[in-house]
C-alpha positions as CSV (number, residue, x, y, z in Angstrom):
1,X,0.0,0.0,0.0
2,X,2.9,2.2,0.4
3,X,4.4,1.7,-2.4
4,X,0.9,2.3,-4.5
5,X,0.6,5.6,-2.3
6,X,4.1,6.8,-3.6
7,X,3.2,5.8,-6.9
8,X,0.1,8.0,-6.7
9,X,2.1,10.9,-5.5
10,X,5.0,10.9,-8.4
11,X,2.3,10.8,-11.0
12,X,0.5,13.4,-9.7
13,X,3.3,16.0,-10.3
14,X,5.0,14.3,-13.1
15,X,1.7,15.6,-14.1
16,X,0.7,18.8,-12.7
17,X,4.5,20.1,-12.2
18,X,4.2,21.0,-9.0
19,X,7.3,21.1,-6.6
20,X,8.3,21.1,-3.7
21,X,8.7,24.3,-1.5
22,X,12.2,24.4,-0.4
23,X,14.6,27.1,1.3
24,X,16.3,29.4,-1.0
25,X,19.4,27.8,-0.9
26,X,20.0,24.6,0.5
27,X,22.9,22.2,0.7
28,X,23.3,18.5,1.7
29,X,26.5,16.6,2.5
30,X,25.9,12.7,3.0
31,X,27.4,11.2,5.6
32,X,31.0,9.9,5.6
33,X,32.6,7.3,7.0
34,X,36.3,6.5,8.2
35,X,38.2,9.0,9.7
36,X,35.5,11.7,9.2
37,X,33.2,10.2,11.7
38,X,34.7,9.0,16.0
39,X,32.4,8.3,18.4
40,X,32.9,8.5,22.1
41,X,31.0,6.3,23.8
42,X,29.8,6.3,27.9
43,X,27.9,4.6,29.4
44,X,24.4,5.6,28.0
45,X,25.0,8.3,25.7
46,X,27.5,9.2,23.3
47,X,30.0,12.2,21.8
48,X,29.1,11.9,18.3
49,X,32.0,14.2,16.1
50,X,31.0,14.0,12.3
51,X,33.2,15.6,9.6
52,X,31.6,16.7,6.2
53,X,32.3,18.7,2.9
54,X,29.8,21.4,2.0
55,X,30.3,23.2,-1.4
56,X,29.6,27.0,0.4
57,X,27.9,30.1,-1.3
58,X,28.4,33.9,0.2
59,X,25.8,34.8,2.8
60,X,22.9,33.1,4.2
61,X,22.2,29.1,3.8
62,X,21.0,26.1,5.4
63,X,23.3,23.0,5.5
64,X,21.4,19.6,5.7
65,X,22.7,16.9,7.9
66,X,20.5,13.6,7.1
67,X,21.4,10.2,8.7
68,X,22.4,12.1,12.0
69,X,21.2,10.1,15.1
70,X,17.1,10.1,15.9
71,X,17.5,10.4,19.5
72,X,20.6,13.4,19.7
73,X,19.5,15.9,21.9
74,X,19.2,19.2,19.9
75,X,20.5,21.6,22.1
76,X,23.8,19.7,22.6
77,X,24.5,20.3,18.2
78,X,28.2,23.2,17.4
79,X,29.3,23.4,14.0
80,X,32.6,24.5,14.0
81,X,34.1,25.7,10.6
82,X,36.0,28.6,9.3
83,X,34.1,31.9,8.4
84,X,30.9,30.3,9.2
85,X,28.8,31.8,11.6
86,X,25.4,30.0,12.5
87,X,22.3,31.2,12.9
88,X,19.1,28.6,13.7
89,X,19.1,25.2,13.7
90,X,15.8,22.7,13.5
91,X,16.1,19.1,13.7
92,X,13.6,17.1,11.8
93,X,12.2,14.7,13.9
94,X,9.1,13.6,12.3
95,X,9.6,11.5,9.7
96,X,8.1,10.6,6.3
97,X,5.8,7.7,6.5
98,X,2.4,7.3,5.3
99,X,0.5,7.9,8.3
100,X,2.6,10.9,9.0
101,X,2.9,12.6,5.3
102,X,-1.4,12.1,5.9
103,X,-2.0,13.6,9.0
104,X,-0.3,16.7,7.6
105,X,-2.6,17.0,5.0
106,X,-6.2,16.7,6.9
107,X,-8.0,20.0,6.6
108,X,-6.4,20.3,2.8
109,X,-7.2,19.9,-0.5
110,X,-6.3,16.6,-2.4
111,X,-7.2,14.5,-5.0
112,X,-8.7,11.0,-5.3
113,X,-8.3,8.6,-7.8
114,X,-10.3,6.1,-9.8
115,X,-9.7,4.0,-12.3
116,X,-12.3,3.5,-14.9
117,X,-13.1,-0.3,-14.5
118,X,-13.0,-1.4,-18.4
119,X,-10.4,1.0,-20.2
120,X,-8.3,1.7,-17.0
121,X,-8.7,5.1,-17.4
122,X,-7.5,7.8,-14.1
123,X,-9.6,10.1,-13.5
124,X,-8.6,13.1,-10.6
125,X,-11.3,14.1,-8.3
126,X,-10.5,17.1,-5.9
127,X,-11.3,16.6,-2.4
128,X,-10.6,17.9,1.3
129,X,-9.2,15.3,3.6
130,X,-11.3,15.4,6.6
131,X,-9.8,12.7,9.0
132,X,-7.1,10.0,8.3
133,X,-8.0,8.3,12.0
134,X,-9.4,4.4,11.1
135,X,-9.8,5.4,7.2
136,X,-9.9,8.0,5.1
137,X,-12.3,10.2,4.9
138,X,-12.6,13.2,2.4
139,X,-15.4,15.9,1.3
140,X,-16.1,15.7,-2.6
141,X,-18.1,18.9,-3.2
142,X,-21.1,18.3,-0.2
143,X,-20.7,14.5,0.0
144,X,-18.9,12.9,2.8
145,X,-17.1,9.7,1.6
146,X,-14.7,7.1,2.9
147,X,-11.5,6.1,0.2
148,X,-8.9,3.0,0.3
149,X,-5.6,5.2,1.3
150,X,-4.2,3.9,-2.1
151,X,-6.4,6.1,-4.0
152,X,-5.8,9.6,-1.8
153,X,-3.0,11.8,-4.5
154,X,-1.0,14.1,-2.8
155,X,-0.2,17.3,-3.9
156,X,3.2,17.8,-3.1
157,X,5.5,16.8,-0.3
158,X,5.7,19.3,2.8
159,X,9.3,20.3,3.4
160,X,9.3,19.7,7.2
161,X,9.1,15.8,6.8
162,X,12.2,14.0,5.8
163,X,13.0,10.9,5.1
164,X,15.6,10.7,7.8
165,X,16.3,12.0,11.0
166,X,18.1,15.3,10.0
167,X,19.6,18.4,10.9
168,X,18.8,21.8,9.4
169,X,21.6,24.6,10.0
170,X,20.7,28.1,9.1
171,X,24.4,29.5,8.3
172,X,25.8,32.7,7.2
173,X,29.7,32.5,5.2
174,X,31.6,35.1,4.9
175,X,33.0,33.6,1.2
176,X,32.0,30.7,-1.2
177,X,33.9,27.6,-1.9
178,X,34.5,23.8,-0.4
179,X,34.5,23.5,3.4
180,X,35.1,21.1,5.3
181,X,32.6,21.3,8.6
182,X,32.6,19.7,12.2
183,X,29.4,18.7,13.6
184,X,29.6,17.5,17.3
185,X,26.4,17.1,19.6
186,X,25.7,14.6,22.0
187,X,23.1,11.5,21.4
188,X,21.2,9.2,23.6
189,X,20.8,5.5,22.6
190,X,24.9,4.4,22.4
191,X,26.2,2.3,25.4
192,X,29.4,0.0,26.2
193,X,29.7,-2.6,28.8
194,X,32.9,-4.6,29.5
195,X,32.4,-8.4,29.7
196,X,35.4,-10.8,31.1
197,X,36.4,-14.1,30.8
198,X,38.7,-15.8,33.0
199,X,40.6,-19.4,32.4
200,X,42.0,-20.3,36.0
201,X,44.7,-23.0,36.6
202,X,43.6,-25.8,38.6
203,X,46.2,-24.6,41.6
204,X,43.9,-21.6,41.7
205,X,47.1,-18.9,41.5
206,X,47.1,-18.2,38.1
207,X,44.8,-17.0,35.5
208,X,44.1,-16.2,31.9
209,X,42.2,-12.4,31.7
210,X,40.6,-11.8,28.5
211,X,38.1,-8.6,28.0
212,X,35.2,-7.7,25.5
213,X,33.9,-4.9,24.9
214,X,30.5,-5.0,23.4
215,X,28.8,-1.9,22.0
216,X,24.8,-1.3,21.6
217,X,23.5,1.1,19.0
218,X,19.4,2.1,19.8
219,X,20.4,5.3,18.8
220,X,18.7,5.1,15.3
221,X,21.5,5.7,12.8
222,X,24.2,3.6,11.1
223,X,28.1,4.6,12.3
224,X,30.5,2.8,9.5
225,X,34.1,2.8,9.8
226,X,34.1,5.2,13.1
227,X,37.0,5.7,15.7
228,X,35.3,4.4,19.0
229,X,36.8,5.8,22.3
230,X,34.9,4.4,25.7
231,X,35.0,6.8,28.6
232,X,35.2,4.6,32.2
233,X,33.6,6.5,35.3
234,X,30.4,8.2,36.6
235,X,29.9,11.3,34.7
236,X,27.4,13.7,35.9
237,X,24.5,14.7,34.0
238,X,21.8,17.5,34.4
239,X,18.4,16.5,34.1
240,X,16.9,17.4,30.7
241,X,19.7,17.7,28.5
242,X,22.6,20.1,28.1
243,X,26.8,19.1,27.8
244,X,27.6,21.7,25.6
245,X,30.9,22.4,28.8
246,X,31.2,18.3,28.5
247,X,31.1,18.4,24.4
248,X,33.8,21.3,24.0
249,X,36.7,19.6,26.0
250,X,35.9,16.0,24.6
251,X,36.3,18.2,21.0
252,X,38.7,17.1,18.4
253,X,40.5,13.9,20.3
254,X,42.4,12.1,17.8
255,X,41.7,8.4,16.9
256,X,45.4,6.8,15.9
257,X,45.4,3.2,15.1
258,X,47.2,1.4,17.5
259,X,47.9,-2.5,18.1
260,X,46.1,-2.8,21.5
261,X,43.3,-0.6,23.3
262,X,45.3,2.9,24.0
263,X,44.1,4.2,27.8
264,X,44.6,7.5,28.9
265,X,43.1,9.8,32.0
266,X,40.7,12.2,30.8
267,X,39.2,14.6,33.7
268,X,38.8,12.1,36.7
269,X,37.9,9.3,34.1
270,X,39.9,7.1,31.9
271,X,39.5,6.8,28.0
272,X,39.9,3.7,26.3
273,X,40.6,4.0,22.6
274,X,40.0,0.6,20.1
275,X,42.7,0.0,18.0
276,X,40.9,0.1,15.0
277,X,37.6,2.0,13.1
278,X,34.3,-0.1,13.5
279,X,31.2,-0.5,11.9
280,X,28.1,-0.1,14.4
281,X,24.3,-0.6,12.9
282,X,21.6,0.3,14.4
283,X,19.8,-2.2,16.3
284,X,23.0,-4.0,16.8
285,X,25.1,-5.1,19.9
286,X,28.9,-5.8,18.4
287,X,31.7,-7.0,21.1
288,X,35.3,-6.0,20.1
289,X,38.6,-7.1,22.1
290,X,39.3,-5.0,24.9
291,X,42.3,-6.8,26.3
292,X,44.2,-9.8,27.1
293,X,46.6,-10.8,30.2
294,X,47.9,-14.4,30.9
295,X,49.3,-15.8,33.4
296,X,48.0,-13.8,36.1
297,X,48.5,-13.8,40.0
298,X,45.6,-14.5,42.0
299,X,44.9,-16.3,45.0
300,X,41.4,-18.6,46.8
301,X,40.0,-17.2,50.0
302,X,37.2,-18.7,52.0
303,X,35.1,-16.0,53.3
304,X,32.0,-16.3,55.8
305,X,30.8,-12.6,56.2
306,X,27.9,-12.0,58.8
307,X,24.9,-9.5,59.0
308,X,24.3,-6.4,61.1
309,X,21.4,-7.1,62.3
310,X,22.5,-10.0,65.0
311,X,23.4,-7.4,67.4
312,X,20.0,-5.6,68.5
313,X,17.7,-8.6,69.3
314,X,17.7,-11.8,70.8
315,X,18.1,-14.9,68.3
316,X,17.9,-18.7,69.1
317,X,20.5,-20.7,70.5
318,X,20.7,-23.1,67.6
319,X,22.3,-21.5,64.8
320,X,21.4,-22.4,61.3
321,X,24.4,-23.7,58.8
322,X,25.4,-21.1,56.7
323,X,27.2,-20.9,53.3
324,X,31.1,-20.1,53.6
325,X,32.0,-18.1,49.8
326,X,34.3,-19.0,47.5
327,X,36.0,-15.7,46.9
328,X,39.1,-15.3,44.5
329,X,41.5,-12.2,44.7
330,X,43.7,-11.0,42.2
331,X,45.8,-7.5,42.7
332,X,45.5,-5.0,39.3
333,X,49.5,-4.4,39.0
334,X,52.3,-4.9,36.9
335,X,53.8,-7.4,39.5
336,X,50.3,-9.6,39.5
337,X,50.3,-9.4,35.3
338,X,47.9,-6.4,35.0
339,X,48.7,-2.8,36.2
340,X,45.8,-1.1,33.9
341,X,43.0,0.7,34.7
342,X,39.9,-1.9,34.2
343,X,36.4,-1.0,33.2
344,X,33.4,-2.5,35.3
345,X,32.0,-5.3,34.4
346,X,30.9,-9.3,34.8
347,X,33.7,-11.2,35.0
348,X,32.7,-15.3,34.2
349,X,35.3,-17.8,35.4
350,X,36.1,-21.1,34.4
351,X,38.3,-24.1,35.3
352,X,39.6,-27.3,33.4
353,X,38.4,-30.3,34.9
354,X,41.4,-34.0,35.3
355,X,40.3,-34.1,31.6
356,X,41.0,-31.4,30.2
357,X,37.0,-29.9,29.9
358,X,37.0,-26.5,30.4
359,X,34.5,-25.9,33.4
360,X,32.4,-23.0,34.8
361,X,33.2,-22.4,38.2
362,X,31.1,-18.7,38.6
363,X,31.0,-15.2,37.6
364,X,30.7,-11.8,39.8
365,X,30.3,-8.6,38.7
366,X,33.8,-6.2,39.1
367,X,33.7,-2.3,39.5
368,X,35.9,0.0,38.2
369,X,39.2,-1.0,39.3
370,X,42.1,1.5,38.9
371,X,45.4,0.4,38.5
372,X,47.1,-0.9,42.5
373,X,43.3,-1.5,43.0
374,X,42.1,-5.2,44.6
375,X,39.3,-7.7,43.2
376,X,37.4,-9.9,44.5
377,X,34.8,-12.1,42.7
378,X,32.5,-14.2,45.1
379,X,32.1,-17.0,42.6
380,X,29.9,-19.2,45.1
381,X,29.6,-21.3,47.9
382,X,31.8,-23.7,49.1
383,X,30.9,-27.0,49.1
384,X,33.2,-28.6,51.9
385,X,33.5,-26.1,54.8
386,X,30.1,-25.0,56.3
387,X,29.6,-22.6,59.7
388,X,27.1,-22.3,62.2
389,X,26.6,-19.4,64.6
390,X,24.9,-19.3,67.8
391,X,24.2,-16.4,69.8
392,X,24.9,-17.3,73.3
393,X,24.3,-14.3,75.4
394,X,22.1,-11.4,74.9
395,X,20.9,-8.8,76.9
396,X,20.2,-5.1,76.9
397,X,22.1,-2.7,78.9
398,X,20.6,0.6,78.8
399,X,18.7,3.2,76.2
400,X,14.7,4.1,76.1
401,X,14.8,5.0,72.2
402,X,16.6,3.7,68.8
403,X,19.1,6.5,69.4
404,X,20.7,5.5,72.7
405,X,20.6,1.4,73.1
406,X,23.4,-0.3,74.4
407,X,23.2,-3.8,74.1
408,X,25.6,-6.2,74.8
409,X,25.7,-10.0,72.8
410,X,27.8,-13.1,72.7
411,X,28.1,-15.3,69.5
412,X,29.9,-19.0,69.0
413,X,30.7,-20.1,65.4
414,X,31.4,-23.9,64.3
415,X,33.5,-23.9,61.1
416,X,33.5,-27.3,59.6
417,X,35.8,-28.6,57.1
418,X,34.1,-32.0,55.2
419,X,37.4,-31.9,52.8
420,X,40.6,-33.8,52.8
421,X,43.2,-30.7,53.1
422,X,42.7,-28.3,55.6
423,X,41.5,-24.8,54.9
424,X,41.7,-21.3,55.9
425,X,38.6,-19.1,56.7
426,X,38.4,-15.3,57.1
427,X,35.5,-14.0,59.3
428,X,34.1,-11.0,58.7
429,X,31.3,-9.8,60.7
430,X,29.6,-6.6,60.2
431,X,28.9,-4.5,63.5
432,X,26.4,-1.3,63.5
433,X,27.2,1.6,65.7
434,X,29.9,2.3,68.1
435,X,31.1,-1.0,69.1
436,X,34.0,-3.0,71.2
437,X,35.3,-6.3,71.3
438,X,35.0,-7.7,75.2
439,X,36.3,-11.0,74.8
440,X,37.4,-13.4,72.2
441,X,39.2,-17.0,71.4
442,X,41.3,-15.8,68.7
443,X,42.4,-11.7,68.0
444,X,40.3,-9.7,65.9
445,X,41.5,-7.0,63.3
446,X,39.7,-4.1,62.6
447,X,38.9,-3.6,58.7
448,X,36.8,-0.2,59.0
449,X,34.3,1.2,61.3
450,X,32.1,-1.6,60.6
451,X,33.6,-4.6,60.1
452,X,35.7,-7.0,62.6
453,X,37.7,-9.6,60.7
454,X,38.8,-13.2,62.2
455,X,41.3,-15.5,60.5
456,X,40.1,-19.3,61.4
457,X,42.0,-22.1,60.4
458,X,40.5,-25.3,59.9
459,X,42.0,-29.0,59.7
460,X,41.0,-31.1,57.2
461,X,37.9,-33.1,58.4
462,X,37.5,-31.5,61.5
463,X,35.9,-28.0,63.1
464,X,37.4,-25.2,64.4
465,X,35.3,-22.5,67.4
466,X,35.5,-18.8,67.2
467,X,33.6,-17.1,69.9
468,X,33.6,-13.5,71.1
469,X,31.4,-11.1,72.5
470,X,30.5,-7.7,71.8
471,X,29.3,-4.4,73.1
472,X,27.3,-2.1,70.7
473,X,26.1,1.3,71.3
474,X,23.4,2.8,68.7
């Protein structure tokens, strides 16, 4: 049906002549590829920086950008270009499609069609579209009447609907000639997100990092052959729009190829640039290498972390089991076999099995790590060593309101080791308020303000206590 209404349209003024209104002087570049065209990338928006050549007149004109992204935010849009001194700007956001090139049209003057059912014959009726809401409905001279869409002739196409999301620039030049123009604004629609896989040795103390990058595109455009740089960190946006400070110092960065990603600080971020230009459609989610590290250091902790909440109410004697976490650690430095800046995201590890079969063992999700910076992936739950805590004393020592309760508590926890080599647990229980240790089996060390860590070490097939008690003040 499209097709036939298009049809309808370009025989209409093939013949009847009749044009379509347009500026008095107006010139479009199509968009380029390569090194005219970088993208920077964060992590739900985008720097777009697109390079074109505009043949220039003297004086006033208005520069068409089609194929520009559907969801850029307007407001955000410099042209930068010698002698060239802009003037309005209008972004065509509603775009040519049948319902849309109707509903401009209701309230004007058209023409139906018919075809004469034995010679074939067109005949030209005019009409006023009344309503294109369900059907068509037009007004031939006092009748009312309904019409397929198919048969409803425009007479010419109305110069604020494109077929492409694009951007109008009214411009004044001081000379004519070539030019070649910058076009930076900022777009919603382009993310990144940086996926890892990790290979570890069955000792557990070395590892295989590999990264991927992978890119989404909602943004409504196609990007070919575009330098890609991915900015890591929290940057803070306004409500509603705006960037123009953020867009003119992320202006004009270089893309260089390089043979790995090239990272650099920018601000209190850090910039990643890929090696190489990429292709990015819209609709599409593309991964690209990030990095790789082998042969990195790392190292298996057993970790049984406990809950504030033990410490303000009375709980039964009888603990129930709890799950001890399988936690590995690896140091980002150049001694370890990294030392880079690493981007957030999942990291998925596996292991080979006495086979050979390469095994998944867990995944957590890493933050932005900078370089000296610690992970530490809780990939599960250990199967082997189990706990059990047991509050064995609790009562409250003053306080008549949430703000001044002192309680005071007591806590035993059984750490069993089912395995046949013996195992080392770190205890790390998480304490509100102001609080002090009155009494324990083995010393404590104190992480931060809220945590009191234990190291427990269990023989192989047996249980080892830790007990302590505990004054807290709220």
């Amino acid at each position: 049906m499209l097709y036939r209404l298009a049809l309808c349209c370009l025989m209409l003024l093939s013949v009847t002549g009749v044009g379509t209104a347009a500026p008095a002087i107006e010139t479009t570049s199509p968009a380029l590829s390569g090194p005219a065209l970088s993208l920077t990338i964060y992590d739900d928006f985008a720097l777009v920086r697109d390079r074109r050549t505009f043949t220039l007149v003297a004086g006033e004109q208005t520069l068409l950008f089609p194929s520009i992204s559907a969801r850029i935010q307007p407001e955000t849009a410099l042209l930068t270009g010698r002698g060239l001194q802009v003037l309005e700007q209008d972004f065509a956001y509603d775009i040519l499609s049948p319902q849309s090139l109707l509903e401009r049209f209701v309230g004007r003057e058209v023409e139906v069609m018919s075809l004469h059912p034995l010679t074939g014959e067109r005949n030209f009726e005019k009409a006023v579209l009344l309503s294109v809401s369900g059907g068509m409905i037009v007004r031939i001279g006092d009748r009312i009447v309904t019409v397929p869409p198919d048969r409803i002739v425009l007479p010419s196409l109305l110069p604020s609907l494109r077929d492409r999301p694009t951007l109008s620039i009214l411009v004044s030049s001081d000379d004519a000639g070539k030019r070649s123009l910058q076009l930076s604004y900022l777009t919603d629609g382009l993310s990144w997100q940086a996926d890892y896989v990790a290979e570890l040795a069955p000792e557990s103390t070395r590892l295989d990092l590999g990264a991927w990058v992978t890119l989404t595109n909602e943004s409504g455009a196609d990007y070919r052959q575009a330098g890609i740089q991915l900015v890591a960190g929290e940057v803070h946006r306004e409500s509603g729009g705006g960037g123009r400070e953020l867009m003119l110092k992320s202006q004009a960065r270089a893309m260089a190829a390089a043979p790995a990603v090239r990272r650099e600080k920018l601000f209190g971020y850090h910039l990643y640039s890929l090696p190489r230009p990429v292709t990015l459609l819209r609709k599409e989610h593309k991964q690209v290498a990030l990095l790789q590290a082998n042969g990195v250091a790392c190292r298996r902790e057993l970790v049984l972390r406990g809950r504030g909440d033990y410490y303000s109410a009375k709980m039964g004697r009888v603990g129930a089991r709890q799950g001890v976490a399988e936690v590995l650690v690896l140091k980002n430095s150049e001694d370890a076999g990294l030392g880079m800046p690493l981007p957030a995201g999942t990291v998925r590890v596996y292991s080979r099995d006495s086979s050979g079969g390469l095994q998944f063992v867990g995944e957590d999700r890493m933050a932005h790590t900078p370089e000296g910076g610690v992970v530490r992936l809780a990939l599960g739950t250990s199967f082997d060593v189990t706990a059990r805590r047991t509050q064995v004393d609790f009562k409250k020592l003053s306080g008549f309101s949430p703000y001044n309760y002192v309680y005071e508590s007591g806590y035993s926890i059984t750490i069993d080791n089912g395995g046949k080599t013996p195992q080392t647990v770190r205890v790390e229980e998480q304490i509100p308020g102001d609080w002090t240790i009155l009494q324990e089996s083995r010393p404590h060390v104190r992480k931060d303000s809220r945590t009191a860590s234990w190291t427990v070490q269990v023989p192989a097939g047996g249980s080892s206590v830790l007990t302590y008690r505990v004054r807290v003040k709220y």
